[in-house]
mmJSON file of the N, C-alpha and C atoms, coordinates in Angstrom:
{"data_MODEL":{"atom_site":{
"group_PDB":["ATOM","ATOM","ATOM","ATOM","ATOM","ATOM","ATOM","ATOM","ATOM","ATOM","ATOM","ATOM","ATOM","ATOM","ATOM","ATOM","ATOM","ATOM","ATOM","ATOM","ATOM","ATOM","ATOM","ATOM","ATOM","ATOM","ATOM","ATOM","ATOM","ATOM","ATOM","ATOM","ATOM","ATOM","ATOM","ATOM","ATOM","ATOM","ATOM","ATOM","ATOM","ATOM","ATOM","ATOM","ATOM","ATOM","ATOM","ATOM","ATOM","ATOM","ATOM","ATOM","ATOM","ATOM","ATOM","ATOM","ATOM","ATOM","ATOM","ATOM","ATOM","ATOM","ATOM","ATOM","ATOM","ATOM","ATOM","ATOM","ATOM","ATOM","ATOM","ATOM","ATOM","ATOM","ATOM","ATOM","ATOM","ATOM","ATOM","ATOM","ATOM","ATOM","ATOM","ATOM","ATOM","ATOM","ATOM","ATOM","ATOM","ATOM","ATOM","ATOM","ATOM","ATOM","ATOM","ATOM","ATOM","ATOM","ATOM","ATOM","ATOM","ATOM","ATOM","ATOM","ATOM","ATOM","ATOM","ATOM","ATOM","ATOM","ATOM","ATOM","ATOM","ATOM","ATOM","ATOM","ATOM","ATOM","ATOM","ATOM","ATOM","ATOM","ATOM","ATOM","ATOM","ATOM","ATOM","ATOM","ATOM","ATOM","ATOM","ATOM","ATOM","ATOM","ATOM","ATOM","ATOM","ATOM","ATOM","ATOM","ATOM","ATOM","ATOM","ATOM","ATOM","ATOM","ATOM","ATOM","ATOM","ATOM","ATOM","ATOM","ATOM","ATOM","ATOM","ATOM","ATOM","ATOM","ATOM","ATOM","ATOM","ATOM","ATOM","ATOM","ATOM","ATOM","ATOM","ATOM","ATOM","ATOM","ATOM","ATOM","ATOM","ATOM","ATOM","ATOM","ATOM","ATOM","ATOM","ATOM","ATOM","ATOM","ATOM","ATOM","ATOM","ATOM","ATOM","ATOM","ATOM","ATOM","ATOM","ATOM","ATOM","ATOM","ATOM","ATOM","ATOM","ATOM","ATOM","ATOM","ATOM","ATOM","ATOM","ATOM","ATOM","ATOM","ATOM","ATOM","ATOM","ATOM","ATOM","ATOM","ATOM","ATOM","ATOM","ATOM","ATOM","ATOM","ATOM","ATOM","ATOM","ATOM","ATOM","ATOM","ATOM","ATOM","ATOM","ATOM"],
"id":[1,2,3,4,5,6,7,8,9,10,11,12,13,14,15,16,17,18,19,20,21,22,23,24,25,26,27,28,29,30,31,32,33,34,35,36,37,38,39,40,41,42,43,44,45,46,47,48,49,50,51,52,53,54,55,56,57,58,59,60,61,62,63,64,65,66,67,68,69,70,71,72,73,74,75,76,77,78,79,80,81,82,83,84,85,86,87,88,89,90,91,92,93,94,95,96,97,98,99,100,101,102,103,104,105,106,107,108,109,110,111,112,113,114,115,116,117,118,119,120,121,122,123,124,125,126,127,128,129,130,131,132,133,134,135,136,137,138,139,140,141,142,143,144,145,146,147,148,149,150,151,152,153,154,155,156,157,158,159,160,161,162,163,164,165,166,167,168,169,170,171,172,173,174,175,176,177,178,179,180,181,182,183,184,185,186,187,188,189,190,191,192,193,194,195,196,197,198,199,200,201,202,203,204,205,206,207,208,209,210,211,212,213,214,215,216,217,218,219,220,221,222,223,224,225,226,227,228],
"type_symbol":["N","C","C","N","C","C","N","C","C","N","C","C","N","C","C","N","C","C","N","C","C","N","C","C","N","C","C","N","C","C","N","C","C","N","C","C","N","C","C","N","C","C","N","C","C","N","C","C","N","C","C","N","C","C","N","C","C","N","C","C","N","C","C","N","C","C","N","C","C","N","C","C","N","C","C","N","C","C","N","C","C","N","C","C","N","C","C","N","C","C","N","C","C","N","C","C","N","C","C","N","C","C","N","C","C","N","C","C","N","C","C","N","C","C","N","C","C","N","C","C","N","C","C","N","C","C","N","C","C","N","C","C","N","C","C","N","C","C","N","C","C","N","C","C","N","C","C","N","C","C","N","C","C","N","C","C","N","C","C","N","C","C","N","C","C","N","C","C","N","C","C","N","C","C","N","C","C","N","C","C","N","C","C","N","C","C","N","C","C","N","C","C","N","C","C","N","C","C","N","C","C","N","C","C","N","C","C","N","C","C","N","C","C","N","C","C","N","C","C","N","C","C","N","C","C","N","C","C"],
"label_atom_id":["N","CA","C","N","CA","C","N","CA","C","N","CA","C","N","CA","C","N","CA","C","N","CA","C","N","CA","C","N","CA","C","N","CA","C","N","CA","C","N","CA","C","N","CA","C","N","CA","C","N","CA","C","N","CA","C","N","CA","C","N","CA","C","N","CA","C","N","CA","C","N","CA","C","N","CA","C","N","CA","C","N","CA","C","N","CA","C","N","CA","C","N","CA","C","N","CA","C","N","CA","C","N","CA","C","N","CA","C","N","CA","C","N","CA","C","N","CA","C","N","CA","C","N","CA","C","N","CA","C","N","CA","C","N","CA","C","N","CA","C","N","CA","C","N","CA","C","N","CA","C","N","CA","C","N","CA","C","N","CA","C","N","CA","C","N","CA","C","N","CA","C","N","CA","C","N","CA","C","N","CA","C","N","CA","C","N","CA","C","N","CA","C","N","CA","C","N","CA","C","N","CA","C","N","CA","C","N","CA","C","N","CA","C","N","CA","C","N","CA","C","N","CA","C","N","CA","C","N","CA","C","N","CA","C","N","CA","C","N","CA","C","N","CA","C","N","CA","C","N","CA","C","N","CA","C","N","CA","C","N","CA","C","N","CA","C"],
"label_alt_id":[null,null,null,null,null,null,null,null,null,null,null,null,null,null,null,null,null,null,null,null,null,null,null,null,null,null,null,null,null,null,null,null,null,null,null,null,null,null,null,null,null,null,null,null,null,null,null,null,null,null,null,null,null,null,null,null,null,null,null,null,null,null,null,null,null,null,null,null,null,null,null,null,null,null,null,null,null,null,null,null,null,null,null,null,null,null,null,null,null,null,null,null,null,null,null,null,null,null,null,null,null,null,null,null,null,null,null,null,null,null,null,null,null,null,null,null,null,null,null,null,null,null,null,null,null,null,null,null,null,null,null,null,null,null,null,null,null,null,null,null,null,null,null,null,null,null,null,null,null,null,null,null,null,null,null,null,null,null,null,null,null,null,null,null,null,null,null,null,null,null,null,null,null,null,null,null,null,null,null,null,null,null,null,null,null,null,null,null,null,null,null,null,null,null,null,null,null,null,null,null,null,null,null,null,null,null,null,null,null,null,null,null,null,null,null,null,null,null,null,null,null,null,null,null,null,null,null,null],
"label_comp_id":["UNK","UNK","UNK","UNK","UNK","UNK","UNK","UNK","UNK","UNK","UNK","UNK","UNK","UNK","UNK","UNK","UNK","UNK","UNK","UNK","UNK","UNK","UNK","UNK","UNK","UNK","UNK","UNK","UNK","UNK","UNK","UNK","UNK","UNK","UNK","UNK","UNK","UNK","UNK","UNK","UNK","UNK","UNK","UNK","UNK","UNK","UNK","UNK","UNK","UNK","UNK","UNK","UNK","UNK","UNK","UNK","UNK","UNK","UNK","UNK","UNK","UNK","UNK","UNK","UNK","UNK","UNK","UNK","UNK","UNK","UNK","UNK","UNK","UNK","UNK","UNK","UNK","UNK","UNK","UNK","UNK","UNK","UNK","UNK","UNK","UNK","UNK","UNK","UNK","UNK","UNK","UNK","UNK","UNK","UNK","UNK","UNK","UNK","UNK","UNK","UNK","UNK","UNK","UNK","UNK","UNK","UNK","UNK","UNK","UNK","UNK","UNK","UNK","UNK","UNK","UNK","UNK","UNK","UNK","UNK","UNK","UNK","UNK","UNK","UNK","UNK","UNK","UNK","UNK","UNK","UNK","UNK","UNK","UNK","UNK","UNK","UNK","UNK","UNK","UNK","UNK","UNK","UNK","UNK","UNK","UNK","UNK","UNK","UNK","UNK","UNK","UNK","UNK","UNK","UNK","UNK","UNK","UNK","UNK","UNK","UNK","UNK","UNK","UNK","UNK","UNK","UNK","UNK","UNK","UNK","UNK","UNK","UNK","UNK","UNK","UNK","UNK","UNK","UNK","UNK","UNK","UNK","UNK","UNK","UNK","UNK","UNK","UNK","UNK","UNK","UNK","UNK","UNK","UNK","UNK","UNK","UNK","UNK","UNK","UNK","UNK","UNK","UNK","UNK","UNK","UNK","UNK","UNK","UNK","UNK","UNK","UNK","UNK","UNK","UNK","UNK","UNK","UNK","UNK","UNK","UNK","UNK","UNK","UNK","UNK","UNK","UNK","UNK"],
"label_asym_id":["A","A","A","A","A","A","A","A","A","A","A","A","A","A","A","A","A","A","A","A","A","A","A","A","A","A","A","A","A","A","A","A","A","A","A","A","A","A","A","A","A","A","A","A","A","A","A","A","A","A","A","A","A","A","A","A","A","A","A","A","A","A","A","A","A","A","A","A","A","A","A","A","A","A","A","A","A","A","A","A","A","A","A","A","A","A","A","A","A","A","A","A","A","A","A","A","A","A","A","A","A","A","A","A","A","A","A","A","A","A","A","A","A","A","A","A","A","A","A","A","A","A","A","A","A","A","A","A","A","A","A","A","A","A","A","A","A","A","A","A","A","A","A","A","A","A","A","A","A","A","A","A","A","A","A","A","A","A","A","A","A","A","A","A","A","A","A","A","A","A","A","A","A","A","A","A","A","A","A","A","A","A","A","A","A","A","A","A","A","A","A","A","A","A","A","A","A","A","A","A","A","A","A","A","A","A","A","A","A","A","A","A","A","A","A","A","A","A","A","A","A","A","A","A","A","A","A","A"],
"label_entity_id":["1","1","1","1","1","1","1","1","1","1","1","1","1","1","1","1","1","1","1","1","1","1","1","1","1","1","1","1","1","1","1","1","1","1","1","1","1","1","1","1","1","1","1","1","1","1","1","1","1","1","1","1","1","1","1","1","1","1","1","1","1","1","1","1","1","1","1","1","1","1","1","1","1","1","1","1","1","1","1","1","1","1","1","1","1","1","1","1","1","1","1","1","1","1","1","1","1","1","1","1","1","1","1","1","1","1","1","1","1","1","1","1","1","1","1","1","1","1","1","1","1","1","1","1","1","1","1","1","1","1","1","1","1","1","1","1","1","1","1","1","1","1","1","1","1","1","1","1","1","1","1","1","1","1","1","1","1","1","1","1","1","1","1","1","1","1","1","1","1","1","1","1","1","1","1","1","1","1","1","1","1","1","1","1","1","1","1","1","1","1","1","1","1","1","1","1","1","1","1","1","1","1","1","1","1","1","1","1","1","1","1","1","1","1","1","1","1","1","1","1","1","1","1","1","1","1","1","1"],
"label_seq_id":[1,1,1,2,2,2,3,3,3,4,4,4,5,5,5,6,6,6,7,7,7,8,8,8,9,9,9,10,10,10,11,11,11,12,12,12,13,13,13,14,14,14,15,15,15,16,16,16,17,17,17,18,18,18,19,19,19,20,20,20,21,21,21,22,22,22,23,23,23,24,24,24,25,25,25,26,26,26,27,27,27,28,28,28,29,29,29,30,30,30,31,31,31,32,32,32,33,33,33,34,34,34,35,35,35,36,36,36,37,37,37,38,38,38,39,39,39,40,40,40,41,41,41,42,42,42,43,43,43,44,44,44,45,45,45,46,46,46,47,47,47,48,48,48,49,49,49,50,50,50,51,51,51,52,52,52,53,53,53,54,54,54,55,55,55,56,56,56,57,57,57,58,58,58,59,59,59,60,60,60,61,61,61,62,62,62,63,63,63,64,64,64,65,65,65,66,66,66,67,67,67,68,68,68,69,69,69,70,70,70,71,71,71,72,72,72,73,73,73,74,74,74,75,75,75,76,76,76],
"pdbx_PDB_ins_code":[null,null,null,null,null,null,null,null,null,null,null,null,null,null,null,null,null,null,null,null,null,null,null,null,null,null,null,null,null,null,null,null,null,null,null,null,null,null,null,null,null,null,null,null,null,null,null,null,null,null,null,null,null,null,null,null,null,null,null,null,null,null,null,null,null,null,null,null,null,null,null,null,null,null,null,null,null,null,null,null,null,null,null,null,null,null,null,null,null,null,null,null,null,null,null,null,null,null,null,null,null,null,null,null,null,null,null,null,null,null,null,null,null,null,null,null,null,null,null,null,null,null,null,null,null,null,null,null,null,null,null,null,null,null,null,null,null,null,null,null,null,null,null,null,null,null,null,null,null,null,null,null,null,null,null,null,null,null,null,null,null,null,null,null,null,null,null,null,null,null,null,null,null,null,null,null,null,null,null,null,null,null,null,null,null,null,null,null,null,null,null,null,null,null,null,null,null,null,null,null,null,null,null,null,null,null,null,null,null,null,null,null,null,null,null,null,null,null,null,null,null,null,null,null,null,null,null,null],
"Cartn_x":[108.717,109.04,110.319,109.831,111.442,112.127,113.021,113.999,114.459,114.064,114.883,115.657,116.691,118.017,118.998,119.865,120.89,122.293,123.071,124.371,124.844,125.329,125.351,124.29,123.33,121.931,121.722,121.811,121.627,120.328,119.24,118.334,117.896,118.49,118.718,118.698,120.145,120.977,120.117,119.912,118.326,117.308,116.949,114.955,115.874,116.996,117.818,117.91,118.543,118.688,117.232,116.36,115.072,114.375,114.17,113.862,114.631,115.841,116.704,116.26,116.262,116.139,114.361,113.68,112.485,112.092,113.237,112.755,113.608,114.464,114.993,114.121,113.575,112.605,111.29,110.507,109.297,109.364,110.546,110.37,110.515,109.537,109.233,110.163,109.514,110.838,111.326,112.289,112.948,113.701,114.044,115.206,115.094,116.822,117.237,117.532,117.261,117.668,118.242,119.481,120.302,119.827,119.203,119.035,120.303,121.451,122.507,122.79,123.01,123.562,122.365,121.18,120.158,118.951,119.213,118.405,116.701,116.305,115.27,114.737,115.503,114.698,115.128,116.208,116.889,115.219,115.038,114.064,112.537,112.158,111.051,111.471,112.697,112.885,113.239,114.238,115.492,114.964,113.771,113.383,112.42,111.98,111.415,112.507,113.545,114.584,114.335,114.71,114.167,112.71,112.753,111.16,110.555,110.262,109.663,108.338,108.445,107.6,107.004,105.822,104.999,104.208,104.508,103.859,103.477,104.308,104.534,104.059,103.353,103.028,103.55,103.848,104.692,104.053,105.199,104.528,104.689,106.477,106.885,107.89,108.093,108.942,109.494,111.039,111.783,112.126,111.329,111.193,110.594,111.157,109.799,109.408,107.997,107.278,107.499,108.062,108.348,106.798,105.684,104.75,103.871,103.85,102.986,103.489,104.443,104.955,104.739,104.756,104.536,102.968,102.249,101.015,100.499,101.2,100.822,101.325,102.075,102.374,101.482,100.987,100.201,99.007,98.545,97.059,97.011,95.265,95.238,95.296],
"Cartn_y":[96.946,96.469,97.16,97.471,97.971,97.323,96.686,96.683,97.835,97.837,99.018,97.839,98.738,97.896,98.676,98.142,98.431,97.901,98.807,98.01,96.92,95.866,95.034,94.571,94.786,93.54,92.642,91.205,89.814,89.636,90.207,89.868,90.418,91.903,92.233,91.298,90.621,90.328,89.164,88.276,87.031,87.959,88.945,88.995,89.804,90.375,90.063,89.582,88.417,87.199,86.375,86.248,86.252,86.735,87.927,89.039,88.629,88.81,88.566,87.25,86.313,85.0,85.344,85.685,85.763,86.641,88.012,88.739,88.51,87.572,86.641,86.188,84.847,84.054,84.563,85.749,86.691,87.84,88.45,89.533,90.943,90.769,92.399,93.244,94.392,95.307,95.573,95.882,95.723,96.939,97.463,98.997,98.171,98.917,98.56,99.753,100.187,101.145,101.067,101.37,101.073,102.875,102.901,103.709,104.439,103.582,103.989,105.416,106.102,107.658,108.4,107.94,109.015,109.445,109.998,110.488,110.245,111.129,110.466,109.06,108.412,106.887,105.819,106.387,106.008,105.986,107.344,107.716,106.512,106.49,105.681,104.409,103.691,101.837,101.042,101.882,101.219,100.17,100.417,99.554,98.486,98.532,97.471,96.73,96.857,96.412,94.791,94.368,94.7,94.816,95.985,96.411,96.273,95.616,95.865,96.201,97.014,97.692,97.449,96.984,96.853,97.967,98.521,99.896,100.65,100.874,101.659,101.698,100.664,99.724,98.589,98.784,97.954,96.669,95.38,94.64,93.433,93.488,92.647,93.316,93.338,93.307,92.613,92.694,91.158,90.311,89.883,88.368,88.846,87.669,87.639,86.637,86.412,84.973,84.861,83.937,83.977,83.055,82.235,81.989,83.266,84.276,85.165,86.606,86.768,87.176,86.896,85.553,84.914,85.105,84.912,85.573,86.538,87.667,88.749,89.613,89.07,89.139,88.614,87.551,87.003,87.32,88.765,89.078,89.786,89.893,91.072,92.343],
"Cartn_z":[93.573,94.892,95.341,96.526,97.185,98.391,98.645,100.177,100.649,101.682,102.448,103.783,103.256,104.413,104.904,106.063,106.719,106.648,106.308,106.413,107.873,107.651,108.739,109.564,108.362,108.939,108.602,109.369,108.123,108.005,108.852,108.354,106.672,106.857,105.839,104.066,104.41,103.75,102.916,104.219,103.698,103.041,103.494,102.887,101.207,101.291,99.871,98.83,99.387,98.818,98.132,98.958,98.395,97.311,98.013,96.492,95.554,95.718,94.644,93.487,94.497,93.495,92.883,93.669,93.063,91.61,91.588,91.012,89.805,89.788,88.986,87.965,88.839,88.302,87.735,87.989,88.002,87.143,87.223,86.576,86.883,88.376,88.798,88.881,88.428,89.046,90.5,90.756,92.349,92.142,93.523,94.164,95.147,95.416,96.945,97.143,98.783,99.671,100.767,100.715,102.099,102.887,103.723,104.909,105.223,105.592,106.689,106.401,107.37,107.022,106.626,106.607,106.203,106.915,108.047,109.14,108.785,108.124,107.615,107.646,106.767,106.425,107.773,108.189,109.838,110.496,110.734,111.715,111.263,109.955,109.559,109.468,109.734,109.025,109.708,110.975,111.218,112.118,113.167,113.978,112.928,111.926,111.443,110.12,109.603,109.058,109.263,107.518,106.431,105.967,105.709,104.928,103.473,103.253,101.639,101.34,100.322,100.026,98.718,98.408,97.017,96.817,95.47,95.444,96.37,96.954,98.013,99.45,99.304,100.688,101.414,102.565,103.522,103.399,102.513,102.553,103.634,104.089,104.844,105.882,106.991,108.217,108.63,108.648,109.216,109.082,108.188,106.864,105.876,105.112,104.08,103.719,103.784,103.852,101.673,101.285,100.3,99.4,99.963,99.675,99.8,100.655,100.924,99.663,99.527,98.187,97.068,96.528,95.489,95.323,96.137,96.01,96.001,96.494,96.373,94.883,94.343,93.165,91.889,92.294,91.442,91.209,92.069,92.573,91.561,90.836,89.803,90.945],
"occupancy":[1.0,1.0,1.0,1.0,1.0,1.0,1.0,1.0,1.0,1.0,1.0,1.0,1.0,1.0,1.0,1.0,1.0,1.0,1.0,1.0,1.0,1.0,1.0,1.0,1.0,1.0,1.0,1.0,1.0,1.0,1.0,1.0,1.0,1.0,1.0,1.0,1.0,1.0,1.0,1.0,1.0,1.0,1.0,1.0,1.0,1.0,1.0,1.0,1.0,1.0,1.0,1.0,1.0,1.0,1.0,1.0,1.0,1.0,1.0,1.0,1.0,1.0,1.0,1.0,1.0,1.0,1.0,1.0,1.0,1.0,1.0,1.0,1.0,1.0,1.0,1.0,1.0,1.0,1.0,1.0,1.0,1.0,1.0,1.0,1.0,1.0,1.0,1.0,1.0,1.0,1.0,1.0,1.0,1.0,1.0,1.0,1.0,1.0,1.0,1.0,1.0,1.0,1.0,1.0,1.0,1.0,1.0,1.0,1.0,1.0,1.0,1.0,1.0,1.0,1.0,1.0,1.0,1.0,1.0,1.0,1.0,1.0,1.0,1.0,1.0,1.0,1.0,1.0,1.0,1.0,1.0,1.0,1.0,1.0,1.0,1.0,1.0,1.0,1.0,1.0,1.0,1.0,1.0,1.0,1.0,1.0,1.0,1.0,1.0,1.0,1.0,1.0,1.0,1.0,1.0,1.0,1.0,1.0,1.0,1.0,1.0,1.0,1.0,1.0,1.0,1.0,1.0,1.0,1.0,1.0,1.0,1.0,1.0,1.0,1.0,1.0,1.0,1.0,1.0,1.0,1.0,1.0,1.0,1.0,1.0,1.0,1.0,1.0,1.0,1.0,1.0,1.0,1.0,1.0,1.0,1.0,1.0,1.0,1.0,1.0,1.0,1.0,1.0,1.0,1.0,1.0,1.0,1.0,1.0,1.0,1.0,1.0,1.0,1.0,1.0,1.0,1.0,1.0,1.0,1.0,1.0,1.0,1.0,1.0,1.0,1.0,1.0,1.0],
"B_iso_or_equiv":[0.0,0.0,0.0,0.0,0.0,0.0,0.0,0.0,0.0,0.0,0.0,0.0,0.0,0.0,0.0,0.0,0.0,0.0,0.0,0.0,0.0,0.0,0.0,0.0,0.0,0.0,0.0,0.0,0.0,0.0,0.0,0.0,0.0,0.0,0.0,0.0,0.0,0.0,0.0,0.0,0.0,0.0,0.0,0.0,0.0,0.0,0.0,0.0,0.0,0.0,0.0,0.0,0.0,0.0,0.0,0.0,0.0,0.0,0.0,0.0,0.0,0.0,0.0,0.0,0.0,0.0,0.0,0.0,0.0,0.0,0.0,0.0,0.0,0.0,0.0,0.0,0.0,0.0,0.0,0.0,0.0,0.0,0.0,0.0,0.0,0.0,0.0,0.0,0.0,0.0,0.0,0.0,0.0,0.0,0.0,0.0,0.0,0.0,0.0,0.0,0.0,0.0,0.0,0.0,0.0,0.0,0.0,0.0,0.0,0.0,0.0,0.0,0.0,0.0,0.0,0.0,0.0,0.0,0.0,0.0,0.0,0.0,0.0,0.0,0.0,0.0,0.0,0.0,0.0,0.0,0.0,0.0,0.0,0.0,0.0,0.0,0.0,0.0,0.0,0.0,0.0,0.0,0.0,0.0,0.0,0.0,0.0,0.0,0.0,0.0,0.0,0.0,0.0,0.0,0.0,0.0,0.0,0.0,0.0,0.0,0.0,0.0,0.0,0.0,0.0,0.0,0.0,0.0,0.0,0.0,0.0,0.0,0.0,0.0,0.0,0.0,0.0,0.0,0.0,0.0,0.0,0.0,0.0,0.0,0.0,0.0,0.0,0.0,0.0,0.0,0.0,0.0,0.0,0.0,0.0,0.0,0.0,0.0,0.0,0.0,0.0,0.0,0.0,0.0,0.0,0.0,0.0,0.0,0.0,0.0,0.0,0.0,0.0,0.0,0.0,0.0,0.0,0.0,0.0,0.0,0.0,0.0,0.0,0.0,0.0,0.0,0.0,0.0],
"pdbx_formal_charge":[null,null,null,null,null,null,null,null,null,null,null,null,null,null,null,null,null,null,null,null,null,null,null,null,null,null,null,null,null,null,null,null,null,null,null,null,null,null,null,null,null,null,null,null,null,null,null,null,null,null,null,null,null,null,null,null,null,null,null,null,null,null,null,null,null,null,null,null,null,null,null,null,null,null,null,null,null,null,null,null,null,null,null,null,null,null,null,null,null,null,null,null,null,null,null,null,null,null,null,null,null,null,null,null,null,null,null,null,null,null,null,null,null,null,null,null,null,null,null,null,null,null,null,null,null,null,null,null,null,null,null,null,null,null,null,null,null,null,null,null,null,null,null,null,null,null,null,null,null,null,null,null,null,null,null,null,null,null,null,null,null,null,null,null,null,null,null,null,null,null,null,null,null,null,null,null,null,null,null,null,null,null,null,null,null,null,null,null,null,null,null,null,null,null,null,null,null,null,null,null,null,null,null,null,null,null,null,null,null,null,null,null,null,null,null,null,null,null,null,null,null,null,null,null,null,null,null,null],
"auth_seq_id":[1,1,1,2,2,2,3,3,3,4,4,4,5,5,5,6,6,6,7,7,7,8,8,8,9,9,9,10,10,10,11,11,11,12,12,12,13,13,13,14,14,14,15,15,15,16,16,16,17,17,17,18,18,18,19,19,19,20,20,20,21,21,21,22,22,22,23,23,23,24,24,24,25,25,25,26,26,26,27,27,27,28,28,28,29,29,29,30,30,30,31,31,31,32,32,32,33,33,33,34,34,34,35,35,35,36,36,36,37,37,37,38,38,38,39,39,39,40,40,40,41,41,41,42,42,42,43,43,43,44,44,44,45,45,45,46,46,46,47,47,47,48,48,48,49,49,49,50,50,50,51,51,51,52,52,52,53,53,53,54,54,54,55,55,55,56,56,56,57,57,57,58,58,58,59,59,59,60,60,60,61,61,61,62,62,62,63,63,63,64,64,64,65,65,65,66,66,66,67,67,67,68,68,68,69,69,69,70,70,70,71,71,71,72,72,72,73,73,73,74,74,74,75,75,75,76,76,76],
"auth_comp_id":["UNK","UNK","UNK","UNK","UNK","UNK","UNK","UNK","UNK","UNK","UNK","UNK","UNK","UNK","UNK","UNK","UNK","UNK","UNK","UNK","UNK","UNK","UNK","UNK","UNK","UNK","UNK","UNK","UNK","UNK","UNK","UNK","UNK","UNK","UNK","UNK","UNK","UNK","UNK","UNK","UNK","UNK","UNK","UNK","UNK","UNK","UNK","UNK","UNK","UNK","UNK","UNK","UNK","UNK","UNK","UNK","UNK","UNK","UNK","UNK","UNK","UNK","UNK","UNK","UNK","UNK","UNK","UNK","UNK","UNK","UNK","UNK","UNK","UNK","UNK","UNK","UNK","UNK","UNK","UNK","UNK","UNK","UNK","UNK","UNK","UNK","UNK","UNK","UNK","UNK","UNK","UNK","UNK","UNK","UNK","UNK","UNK","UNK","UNK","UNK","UNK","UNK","UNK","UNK","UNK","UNK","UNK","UNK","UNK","UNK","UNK","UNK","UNK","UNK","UNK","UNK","UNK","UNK","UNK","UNK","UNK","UNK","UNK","UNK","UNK","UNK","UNK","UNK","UNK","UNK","UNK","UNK","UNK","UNK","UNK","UNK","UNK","UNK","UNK","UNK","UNK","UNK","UNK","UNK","UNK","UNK","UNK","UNK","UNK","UNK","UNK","UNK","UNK","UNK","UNK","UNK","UNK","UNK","UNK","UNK","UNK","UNK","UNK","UNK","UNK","UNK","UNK","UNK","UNK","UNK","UNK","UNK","UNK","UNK","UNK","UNK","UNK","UNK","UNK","UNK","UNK","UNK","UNK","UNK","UNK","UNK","UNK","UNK","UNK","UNK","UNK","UNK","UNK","UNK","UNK","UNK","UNK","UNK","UNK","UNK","UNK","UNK","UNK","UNK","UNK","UNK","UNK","UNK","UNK","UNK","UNK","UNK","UNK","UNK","UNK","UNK","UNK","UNK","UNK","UNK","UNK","UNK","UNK","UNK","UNK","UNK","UNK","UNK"],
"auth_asym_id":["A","A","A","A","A","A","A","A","A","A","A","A","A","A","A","A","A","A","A","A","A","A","A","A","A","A","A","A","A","A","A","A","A","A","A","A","A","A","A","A","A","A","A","A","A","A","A","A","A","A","A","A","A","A","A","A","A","A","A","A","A","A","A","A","A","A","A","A","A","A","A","A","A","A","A","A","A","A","A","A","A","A","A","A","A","A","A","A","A","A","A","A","A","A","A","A","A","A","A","A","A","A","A","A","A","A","A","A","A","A","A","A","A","A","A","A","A","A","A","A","A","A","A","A","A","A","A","A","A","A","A","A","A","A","A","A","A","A","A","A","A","A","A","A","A","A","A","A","A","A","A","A","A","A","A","A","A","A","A","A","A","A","A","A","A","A","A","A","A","A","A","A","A","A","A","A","A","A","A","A","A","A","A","A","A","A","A","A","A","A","A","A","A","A","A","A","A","A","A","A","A","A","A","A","A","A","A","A","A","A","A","A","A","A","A","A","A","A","A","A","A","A","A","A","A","A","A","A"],
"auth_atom_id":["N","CA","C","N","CA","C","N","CA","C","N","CA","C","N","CA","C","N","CA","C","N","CA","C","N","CA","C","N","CA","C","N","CA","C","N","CA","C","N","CA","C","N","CA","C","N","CA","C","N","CA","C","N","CA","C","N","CA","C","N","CA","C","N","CA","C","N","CA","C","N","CA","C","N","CA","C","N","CA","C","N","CA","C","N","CA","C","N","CA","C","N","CA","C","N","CA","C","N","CA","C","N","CA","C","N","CA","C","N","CA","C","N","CA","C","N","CA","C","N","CA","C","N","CA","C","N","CA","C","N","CA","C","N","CA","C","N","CA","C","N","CA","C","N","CA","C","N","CA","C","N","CA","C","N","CA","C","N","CA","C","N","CA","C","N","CA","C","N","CA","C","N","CA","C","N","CA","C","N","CA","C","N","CA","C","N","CA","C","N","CA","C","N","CA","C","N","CA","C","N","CA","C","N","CA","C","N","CA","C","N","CA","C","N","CA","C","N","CA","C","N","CA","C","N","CA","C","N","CA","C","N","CA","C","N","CA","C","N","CA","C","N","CA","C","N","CA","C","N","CA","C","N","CA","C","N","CA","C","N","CA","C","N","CA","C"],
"pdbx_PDB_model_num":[1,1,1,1,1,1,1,1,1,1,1,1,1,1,1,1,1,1,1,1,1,1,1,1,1,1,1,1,1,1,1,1,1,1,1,1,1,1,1,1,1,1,1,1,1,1,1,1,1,1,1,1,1,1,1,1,1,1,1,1,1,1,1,1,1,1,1,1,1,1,1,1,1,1,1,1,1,1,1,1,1,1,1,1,1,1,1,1,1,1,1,1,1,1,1,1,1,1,1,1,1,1,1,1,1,1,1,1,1,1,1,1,1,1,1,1,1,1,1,1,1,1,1,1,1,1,1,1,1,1,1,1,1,1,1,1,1,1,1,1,1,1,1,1,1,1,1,1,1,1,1,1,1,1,1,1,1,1,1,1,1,1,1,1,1,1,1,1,1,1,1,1,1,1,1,1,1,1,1,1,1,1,1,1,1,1,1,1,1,1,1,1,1,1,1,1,1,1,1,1,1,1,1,1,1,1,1,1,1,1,1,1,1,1,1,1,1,1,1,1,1,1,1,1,1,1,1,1]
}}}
């Protein structure tokens, strides 16, 4: 799983905090990516911030539904 984030985004900061406690409790592996300064990932994130990504697919925008996670984790 990945976050991709922005410096001085709280939404950010929450869908974070989340992951965080989840991947706590779960296990999965997690990366964080702060964007800022990198034209590139600027150009692909910045309007949908925070993004996460499960194997390499966009799984959440904005939030993160933390029941809709927990299940998608749990999927074979």
């Amino acid at each position: 799983m990945t976050l991709y984030r922005g410096r001085g985004c709280s939404l950010c900061e929450r869908a974070r905090a989340q992951v965080e406690e989840l991947q706590r409790e779960l296990g999965f592996p997690y990366a964080e990516v702060d964007i800022t300064d990198d034209p590139e990932l600027e150009a692909r994130y910045r309007e949908w911030l925070p993004v996460v990504e499960i194997d390499g697919e966009r799984a959440f925008v904005y939030y993160v539904d933390e029941a809709a996670l927990r299940r998608r984790l749990a999927a074979p």
